[in-house]
N, C-alpha and C positions, 0 to 999 in steps of 0.2 A: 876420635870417634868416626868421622868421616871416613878414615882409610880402612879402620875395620868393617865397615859396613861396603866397602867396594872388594874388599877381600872374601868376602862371605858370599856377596852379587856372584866375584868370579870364579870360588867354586859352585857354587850352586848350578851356574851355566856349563862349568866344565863336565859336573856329572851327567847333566840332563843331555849336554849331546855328546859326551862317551859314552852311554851305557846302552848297553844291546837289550832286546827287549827279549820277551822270554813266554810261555805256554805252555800247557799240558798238552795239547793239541798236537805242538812238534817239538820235535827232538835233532840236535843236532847229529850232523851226517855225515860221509863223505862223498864231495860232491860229483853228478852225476857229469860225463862228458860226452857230449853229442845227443842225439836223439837212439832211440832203439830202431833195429829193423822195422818198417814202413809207417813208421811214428813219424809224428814231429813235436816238438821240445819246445816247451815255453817257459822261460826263466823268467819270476817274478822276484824285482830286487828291490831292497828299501835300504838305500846307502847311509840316510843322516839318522843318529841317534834321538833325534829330538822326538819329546812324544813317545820316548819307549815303554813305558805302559800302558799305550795303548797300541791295540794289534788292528789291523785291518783285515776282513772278511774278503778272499778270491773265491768266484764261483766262475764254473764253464754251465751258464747256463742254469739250470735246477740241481748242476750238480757242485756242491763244496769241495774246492781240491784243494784250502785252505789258508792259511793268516800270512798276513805281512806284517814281519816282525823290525822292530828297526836295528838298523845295521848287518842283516840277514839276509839271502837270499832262498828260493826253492824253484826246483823244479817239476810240468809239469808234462807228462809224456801227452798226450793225445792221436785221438783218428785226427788223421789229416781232412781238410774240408771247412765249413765254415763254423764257427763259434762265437758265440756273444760271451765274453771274460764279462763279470760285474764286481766291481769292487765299491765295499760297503762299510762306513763310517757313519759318523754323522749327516752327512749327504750318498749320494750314490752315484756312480758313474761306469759307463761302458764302452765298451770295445769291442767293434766288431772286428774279426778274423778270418781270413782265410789263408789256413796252414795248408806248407807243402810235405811231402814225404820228407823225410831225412833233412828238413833244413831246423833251424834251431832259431827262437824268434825271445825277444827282451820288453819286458815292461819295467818300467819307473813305478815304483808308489813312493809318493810324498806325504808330508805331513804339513796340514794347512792349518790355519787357525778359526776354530768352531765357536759358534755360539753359546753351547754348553762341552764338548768335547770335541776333538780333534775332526778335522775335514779332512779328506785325502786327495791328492792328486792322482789321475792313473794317464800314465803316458805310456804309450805306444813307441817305441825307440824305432822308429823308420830312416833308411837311406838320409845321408845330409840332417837330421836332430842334433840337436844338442847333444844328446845322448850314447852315441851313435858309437864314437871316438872312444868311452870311458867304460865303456861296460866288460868288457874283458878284465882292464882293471878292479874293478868293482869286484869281479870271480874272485880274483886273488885277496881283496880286501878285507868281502865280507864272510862274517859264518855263514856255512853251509846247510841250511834246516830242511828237515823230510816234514813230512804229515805223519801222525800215527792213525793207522788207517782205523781202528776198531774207535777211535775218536771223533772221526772224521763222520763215522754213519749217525752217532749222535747228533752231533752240533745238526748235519744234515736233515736228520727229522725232525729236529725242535724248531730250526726255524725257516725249515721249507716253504711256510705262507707267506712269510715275511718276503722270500725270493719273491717267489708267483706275482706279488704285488708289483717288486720292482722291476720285473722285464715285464709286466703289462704295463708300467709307467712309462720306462723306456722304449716302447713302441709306440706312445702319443705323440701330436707333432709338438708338445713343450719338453717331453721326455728327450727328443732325437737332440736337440741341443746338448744333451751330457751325452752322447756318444759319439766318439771321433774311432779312424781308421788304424787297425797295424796295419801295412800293406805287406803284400803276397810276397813282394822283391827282397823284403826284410830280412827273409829268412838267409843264413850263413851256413 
């Protein structure tokens, strides 16, 4: 009895971190290489399957430019200049930005453990991270997912307050604590 009950533990675990998480929101794609003329490119990637039914909310600011799915990544074009990225689970956390033309810049989301639903991690992949070395990797690894734009303006106005709340949380001094730096040199 014992052995079937650790054989059942170890698929259970093997489904939970194989399996890619999934949306109506996006669709897979293929993926984008480099930034567009005087854009710059932010790749949001979520390498571990764990937690894949649940997706994480990426905003630039008031604007939704969409989920992080597990085992998936997206890209996201922008003006160049400065940007608060907010990514939103059970907790919330930010990143402040300052993109260059033409360079191409990498976030981590992780999957933490919540009190009622999943936490996220948002890392910043800067010069020397941990991160820093594998993300190229990680292109080749993970699915490629777009946003579906006429999707995207929904989610966007259903839960616009709920942003507003959280980059005026994010600018108190208990807020600044969940927001750490990508830095400018970051970009490739």
């Amino acid at each position: 009895m014992k052995n079937y009950q650790r054989l059942v533990m170890v698929v259970v675990a093997i489904l939970f971190v194989g399996c890619a998480g999934s949306s109506k929101y996006m669709t897979k794609a293929t993926p984008i290489e480099g930034p567009p003329p005087g854009k710059a490119l932010v790749y949001f990637m979520r390498p571990s399957g764990l937690g894949f039914a649940i997706n994480f909310q990426i905003w630039d600011g008031e604007h939704f430019i969409g989920l992080s799915q597990a085992k998936s990544y997206f890209a996201y074009p922008c003006e160049p200049g400065k940007h608060l990225f907010i990514g939103m689970a059970e907790n919330k956390r930010g990143i402040e930005a300052d993109l260059v033309a033409g360079k191409s810049y990498y976030v981590i989301t992780q999957v933490k453990m919540g009190a009622w639903r999943a936490r996220m991690g948002f890392i910043p992949v800067n010069p020397g991270s941990e991160f820093w070395d594998v993300v190229e990797t990680y292109k080749n690894s993970l699915n490629f997912i777009s946003p579906k734009e006429e999707m995207l303006a929904a989610w966007e106005n259903k839960k616009q307050n709920e942003v507003l709340e959280v980059m005026s949380y994010l600018n108190t001094p208990e807020g600044r604590n969940y927001v750490v730096s990508l830095n400018r040199d970051a970009g490739r």
